[in-house]
N, C-alpha and C positions, 0 to 999 in steps of 0.2 A: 396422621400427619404424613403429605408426602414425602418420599425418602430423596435425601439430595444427590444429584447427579453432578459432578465434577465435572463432566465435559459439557454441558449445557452453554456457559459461559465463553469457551474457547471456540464453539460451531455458532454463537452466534455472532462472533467476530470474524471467520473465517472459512472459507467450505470446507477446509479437511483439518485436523489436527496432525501435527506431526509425532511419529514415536520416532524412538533410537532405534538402533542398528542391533547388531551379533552383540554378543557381550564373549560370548566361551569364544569362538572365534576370534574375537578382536586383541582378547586377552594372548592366545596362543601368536597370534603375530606380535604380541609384545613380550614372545618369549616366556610365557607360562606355561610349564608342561603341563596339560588336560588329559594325557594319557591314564585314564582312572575314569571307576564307577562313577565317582563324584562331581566328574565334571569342571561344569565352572565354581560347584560349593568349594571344591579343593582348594583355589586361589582367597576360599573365606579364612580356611586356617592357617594358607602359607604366605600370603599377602594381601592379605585386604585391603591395600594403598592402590593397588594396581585396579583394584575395582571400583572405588573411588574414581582414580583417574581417568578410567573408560567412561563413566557419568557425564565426571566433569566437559569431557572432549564432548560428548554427545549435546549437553545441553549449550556448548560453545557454537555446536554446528547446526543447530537451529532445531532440536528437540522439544519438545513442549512436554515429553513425560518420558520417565525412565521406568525400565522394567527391570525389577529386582535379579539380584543374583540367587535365588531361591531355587529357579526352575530345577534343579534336582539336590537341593537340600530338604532332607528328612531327617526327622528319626531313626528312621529304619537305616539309612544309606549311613550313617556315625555311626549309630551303633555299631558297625562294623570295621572303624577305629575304634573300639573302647571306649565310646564318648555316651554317658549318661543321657536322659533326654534332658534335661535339663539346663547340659552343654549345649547339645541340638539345638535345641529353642534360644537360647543365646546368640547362636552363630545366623539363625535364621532371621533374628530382628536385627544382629548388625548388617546384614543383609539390607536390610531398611536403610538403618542408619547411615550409611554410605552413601546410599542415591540424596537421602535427605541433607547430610553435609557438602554434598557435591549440591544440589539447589543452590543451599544458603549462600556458599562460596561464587557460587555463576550470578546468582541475584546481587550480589554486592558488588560484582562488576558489570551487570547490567541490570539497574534495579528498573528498567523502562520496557524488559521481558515480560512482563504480563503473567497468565498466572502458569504454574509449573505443576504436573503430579508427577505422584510416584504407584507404579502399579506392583502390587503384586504377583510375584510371580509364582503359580501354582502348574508345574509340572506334569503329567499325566503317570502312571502307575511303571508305564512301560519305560520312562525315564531312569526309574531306580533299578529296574533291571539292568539297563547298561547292552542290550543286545540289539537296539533299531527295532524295539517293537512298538516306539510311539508311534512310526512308522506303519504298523501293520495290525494293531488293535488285535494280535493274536493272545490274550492273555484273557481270564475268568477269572473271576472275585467276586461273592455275595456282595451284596450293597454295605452291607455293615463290614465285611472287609476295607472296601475303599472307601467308607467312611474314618474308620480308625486309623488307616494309614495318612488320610489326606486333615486328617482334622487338629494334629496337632500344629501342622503348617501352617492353616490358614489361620486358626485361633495367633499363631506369634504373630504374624504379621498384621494382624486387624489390632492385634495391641499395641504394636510397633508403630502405630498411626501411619499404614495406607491409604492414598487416596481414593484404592479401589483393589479388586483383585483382576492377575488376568491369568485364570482358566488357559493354558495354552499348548497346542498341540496334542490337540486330544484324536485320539482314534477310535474310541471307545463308547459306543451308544449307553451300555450300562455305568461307565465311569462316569459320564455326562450327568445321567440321573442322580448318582451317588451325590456329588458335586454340589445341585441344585439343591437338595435336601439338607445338605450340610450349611448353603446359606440362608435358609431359615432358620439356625444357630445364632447365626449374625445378623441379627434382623435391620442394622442399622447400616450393612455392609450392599454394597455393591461388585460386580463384575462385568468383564467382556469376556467370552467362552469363544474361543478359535481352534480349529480342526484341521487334521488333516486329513487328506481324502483317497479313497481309491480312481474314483475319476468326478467330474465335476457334479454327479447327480448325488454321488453316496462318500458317508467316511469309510476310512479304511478299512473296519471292519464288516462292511457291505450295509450299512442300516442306511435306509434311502434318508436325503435329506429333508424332506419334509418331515417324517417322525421327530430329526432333531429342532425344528421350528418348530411342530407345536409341542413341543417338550418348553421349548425359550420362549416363545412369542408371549407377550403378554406380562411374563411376568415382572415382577416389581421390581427387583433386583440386580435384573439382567438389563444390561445400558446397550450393547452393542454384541451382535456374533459373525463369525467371519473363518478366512484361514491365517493361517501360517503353516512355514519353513515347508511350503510346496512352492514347485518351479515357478519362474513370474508369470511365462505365458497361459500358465494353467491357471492360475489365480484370476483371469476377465473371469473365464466360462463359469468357473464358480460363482464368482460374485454374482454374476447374470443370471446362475439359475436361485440364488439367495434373494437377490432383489426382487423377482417374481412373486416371492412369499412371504415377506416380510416387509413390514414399514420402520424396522429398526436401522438402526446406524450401523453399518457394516465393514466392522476393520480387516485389513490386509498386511500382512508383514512377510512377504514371501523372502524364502532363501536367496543365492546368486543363482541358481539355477544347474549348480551341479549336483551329484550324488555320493551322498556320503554310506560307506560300506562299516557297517556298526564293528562287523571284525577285524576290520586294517586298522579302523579308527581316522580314514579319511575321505577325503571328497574328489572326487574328480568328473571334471569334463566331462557331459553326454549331452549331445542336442544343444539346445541352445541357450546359450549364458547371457547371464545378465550384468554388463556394467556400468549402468545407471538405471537407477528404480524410475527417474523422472519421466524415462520413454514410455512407460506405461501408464502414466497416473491420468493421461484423459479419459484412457478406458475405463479404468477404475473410479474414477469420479463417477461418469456416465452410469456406472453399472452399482451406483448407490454404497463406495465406499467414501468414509469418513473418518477414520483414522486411518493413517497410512505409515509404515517405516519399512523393515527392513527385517531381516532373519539372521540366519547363518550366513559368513560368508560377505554381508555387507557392511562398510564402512562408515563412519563418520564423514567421509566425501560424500556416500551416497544418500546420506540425509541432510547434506550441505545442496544438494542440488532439489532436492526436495522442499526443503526450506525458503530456497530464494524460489520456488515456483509460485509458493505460496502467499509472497509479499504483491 
């Protein structure tokens, strides 16, 4: 039986589907300290309203899928509060839950939205480190390493009824593999797998991109592959050389286009910024993307203009 694809129905109404914006950024302009391993997981245990609320504003501003607050919620990263996995796994399906009550509450005042997901968000290894190495795919781990670290995450969330997973920000050719093998676990389970790169031909960790195609291409599980939280103008050339190799749907969700330094724990300005995603999206069409949002750094505006391109 073939497996069902969620974004099928949205690209046939549409040429691109729209995703949300920043979620940890959006959160810290609303006055959430992120200064911590854990990221945006932190606002799981100290507010979770406020995560909610970033949902809700997203799918207000013309979102059609929300990407969970998971990206670096682990086991492993509680653990390091005191938190059994068991709490983990808790914290990681309210995760869910959030984007999920945030639908219901946006559907009921626009039940004429059409249909809505929720992706999971699946972190890369270099996330729980906390040093910018999703950044730079500097890190080793056997397969069954990143399988054990990544397997109780995606197992919550595939419980927690996602409508898909999204693999994101990966640098890592061997986390990639790990990853794939872990969703033949979930045989029922889908993903989009986005990366980040060292220049438009290779990810971060130098693996040429064609290796990671045909690692993807074909298989059953994988619905779309692409980047994220790389600079926007860097984001055509990639697409352009992803397009060449694949006839998958290919997401994009670049950053605003500044640099963020993993030790200050902030971003700044270098080259050129981005303040509207919409000045890009012909290229990105052109160049065989189909989902489209937003990273670090971008708004709820910036998926508001996104939105109205798209009507």
């Amino acid at each position: 039986m073939p497996l069902n694809n969620p974004l099928l129905p949205l690209l046939a109404q549409s040429p691109f589907i729209v995703l949300d914006g920043a979620l940890a950024t959006e959160l810290e302009a609303r006055g959430c300290d992120l200064n911590d391993t854990l990221w945006s997981a932190k606002v799981l245990l100290e507010n979770p309203e406020s995560v909610y609320q970033v949902h809700l504003d997203y799918f207000r501003a013309g979102a059609q899928c929300a990407v969970t607050a998971s990206y670096q919620a682990t086991p492993a990263g509680f653990a390091a509060r005191g938190m059994n996995e068991a709490q983990a796994t808790a914290l990681i399906k309210q995760s869910v839950e959030l984007a999920q009550r945030a639908r219901t509450d946006f559907l009921a005042e626009r039940p004429d939205s059409g249909a809505l997901l929720i992706a999971g968000s699946v972190g890369p290894y270099g996330a729980y480190l906390a040093d910018g190495s999703e950044y730079r795919g500097d890190y080793t781990l056997s397969q069954a390493a990143y399988c054990d670290f990544h397997r109780p995450r995606m197992a919550a969330l595939v419980e927690a009824g996602v409508d898909l997973l999204a693999c994101e920000t990966l640098p890592s050719f061997a986390e990639t593999r790990a990853l794939v093998a872990l969703l033949a676990e979930c045989p029922d389970t889908t993903a989009w797998f986005s990366f980040t790169l060292h220049d438009s031909h290779h990810l971060s960790d130098g693996t040429p991109l064609e290796d990671v195609v045909a690692l993807l291409d074909g298989h059953d599980q994988v619905l779309a592959i692409g980047v994220n939280c790389i600079a926007p103008e860097q984001a055509t050339a990639a697409l352009q050389t992803l397009h060449g190799m694949t006839t998958l749907p290919l997401v994009v969700y670049p950053n605003s286009g500044e640099t963020y330094d993993a030790q200050t724990k902030c971003w700044t300005a270098g080259g050129q910024t981005c303040d509207s995603l919409d000045g890009y999206l012909d290229d990105w069409l052109c160049a065989g993307a189909r989902l489209i949002g937003g990273c670090c750094r971008t708004t709820p505006a910036d998926i508001a203009l996104l939105a109205q391109r798209q009507r």
